[in-house]
C-alpha positions in Angstrom: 1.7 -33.9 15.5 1.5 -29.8 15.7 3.3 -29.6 12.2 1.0 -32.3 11.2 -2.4 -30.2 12.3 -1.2 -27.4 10.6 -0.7 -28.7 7.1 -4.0 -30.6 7.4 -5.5 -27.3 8.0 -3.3 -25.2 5.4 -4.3 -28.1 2.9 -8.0 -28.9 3.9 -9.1 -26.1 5.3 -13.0 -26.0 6.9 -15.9 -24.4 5.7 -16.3 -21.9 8.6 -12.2 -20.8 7.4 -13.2 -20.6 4.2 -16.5 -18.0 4.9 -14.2 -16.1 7.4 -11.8 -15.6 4.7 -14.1 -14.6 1.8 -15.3 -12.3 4.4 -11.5 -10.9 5.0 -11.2 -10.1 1.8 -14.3 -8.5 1.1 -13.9 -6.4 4.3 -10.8 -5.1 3.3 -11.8 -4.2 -0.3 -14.9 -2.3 1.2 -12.3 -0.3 3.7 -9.9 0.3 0.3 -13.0 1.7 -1.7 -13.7 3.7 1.1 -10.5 5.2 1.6 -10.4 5.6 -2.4 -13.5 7.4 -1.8 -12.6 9.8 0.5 -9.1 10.4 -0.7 -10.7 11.7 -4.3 -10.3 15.0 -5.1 -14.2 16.6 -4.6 -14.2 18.6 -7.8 -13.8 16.7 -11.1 
């Protein structure tokens, strides 16, 4: 029944997982920019 909940979930997976992940990934190409940012040479 566990393997069963899983795949349900990996296959159909809710709205709030869905947001959460959009969010994920926007969060971590925000920190990546940043560091991009910050790791640019000040003088071009």
């Amino acid at each position: 029944k566990a393997h069963i909940g899983v795949y349900y979930k990996v296959e159909k997976p809710t709205y709030h997982d869905r947001i959460k992940e959009v969010q994920e990934r926007i969060g971590r190409e925000e920190v990546i920019q940043n560091l991009i940012d910050v790791c640019k040479p000040k003088a071009i």
